[in-house]
C-alpha positions as CSV (number, residue, x, y, z in Angstrom):
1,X,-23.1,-1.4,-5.2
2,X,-19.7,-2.7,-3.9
3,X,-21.3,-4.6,-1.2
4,X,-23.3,-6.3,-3.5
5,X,-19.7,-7.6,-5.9
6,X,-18.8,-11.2,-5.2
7,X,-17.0,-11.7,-2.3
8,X,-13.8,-12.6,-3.7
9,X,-14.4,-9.6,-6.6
10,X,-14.5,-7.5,-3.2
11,X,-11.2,-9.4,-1.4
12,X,-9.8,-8.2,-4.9
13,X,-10.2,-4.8,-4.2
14,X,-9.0,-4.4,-1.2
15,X,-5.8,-6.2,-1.8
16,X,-5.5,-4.3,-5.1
17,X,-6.1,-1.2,-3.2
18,X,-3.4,-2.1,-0.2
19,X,-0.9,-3.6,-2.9
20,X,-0.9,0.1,-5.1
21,X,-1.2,1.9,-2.0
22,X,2.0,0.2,-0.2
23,X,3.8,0.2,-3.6
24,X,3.1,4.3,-4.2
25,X,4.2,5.0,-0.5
26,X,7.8,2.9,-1.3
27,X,7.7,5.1,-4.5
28,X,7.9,7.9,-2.2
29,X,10.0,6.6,0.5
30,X,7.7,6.6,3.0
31,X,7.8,10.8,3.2
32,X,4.2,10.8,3.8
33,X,4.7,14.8,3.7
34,X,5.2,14.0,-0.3
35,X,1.8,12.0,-0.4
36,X,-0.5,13.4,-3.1
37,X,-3.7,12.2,-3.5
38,X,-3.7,13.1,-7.1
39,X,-0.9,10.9,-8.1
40,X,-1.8,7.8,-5.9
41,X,-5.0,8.2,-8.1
42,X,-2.8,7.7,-11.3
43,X,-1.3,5.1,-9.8
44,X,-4.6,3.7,-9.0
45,X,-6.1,3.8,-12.4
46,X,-3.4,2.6,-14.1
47,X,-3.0,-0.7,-12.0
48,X,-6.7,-1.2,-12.3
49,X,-7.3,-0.8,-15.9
50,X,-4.3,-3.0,-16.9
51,X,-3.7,-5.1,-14.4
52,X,-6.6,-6.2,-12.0
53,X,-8.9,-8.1,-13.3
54,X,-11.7,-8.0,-11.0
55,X,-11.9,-4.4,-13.5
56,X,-12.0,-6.1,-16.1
57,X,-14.7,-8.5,-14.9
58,X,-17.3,-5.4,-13.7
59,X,-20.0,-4.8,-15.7
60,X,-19.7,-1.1,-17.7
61,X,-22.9,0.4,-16.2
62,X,-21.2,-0.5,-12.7
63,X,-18.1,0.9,-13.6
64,X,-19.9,4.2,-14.7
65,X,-22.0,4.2,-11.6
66,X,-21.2,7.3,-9.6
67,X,-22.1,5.6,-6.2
68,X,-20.2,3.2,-7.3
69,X,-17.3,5.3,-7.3
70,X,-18.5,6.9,-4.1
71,X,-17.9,3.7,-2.2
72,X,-14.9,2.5,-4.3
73,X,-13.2,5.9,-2.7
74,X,-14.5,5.5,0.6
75,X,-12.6,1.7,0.5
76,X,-9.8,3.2,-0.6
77,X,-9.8,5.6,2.1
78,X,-11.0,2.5,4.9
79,X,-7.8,0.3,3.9
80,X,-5.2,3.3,3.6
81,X,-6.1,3.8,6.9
82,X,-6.0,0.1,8.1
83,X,-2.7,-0.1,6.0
84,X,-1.3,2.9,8.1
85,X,-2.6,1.7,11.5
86,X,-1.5,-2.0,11.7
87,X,1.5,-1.4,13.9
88,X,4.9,-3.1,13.1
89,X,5.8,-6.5,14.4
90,X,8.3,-6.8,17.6
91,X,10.0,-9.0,14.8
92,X,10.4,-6.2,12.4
93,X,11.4,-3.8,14.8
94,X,13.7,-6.1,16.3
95,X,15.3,-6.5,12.7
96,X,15.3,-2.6,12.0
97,X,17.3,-2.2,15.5
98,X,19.8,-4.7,14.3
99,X,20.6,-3.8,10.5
100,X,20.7,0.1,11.6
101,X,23.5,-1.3,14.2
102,X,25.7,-3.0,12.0
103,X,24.9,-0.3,9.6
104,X,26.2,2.2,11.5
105,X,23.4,4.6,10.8
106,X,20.8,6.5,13.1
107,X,17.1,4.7,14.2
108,X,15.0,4.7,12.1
109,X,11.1,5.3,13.3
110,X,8.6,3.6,11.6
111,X,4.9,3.8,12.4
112,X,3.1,0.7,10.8
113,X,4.0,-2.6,9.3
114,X,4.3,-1.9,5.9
115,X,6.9,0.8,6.5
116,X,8.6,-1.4,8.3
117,X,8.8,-3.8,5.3
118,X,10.2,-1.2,3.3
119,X,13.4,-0.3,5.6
120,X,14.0,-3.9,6.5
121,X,14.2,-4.0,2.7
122,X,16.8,-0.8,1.7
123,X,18.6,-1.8,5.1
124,X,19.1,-5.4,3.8
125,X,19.8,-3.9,0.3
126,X,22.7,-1.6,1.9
127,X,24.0,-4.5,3.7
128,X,24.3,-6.1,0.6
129,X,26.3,-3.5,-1.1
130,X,28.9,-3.0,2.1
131,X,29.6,-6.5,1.4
C-alpha cells in the first residue's frame, strides 16, 4: 500500500518520520539507553494527526489498513536506521573539537550526523551563555 502513495505523499513520510525521530532523540539528549519505542510512538501519532498533512490527505480505509500499518512501521524502522547510520561530517566534527576546546569540557563522541547537529547546537548555546 505505501508503495503505491504518490511519490511526494511518500517523500512526506519519510521526512516526517526522520524530522520526529531526530526531534524525540534531542528530547532525550541523545541517551539512546532512554529510547522507548512506546513514547517515540506518541510522539509519532501526535505529529501525524496534527501536523502532517500527507495524514490528513490518506484515504480512511488506507489509514485503517493493517498492512498499511505493517509497512508504515517497517519505514519507520528503514529511516531510524538510515538516520542513525549517516556518519557525521569532517565539518561537524571539526566544529565539535573546537567548541569542546574553548569550552573547556571533555570530547564529546557522536556516532551519526544528526547527533552531531544536536551538540554543535547545546555547545554553541553554552558559548552563548559564557559570553
Amino acid at each position: 500500500m505505501l508503495k503505491n502513495l504518490p511519490h511526494g505523499t511518500k517523500i512526506s513520510i519519510s521526512r516526517s518520520i526522520a524530522f520526529v525521530f531526530e526531534k524525540y532523540m534531542n528530547q532525550i539528549q541523545w541517551q539512546e539507553e532512554q529510547f522507548d519505542p512506546a513514547v517515540f510512538m506518541q510522539h509519532w501519532r501526535q505529529y501525524i494527526e496534527k501536523q502532517a498533512a500527507w495524514f490528513h490527505s490518506l484515504d480512511e480505509e488506507i489509514k485503517q489498513s493493517p498492512s498499511f500499518h505493517q509497512e508504515l512501521a517497517a519505514k519507520i524502522n528503514e529511516i531510524m536506521e538510515k538516520v542513525l547510520s549517516e556518519k557525521p561530517t569532517e565539518e561537524q566534527l571539526q566544529t565539535i573539537e573546537q567548541l569542546t576546546k574553548e569550552l573547556q569540557i571533555e570530547d564529546i563522541p557522536v556516532s551519526c550526523k544528526a547527533e552531531a547537529n544536536y551538540y554543535i547546537e547545546q555547545l554553541q548555546e553554552k558559548k552563548k551563555q559564557r559570553v
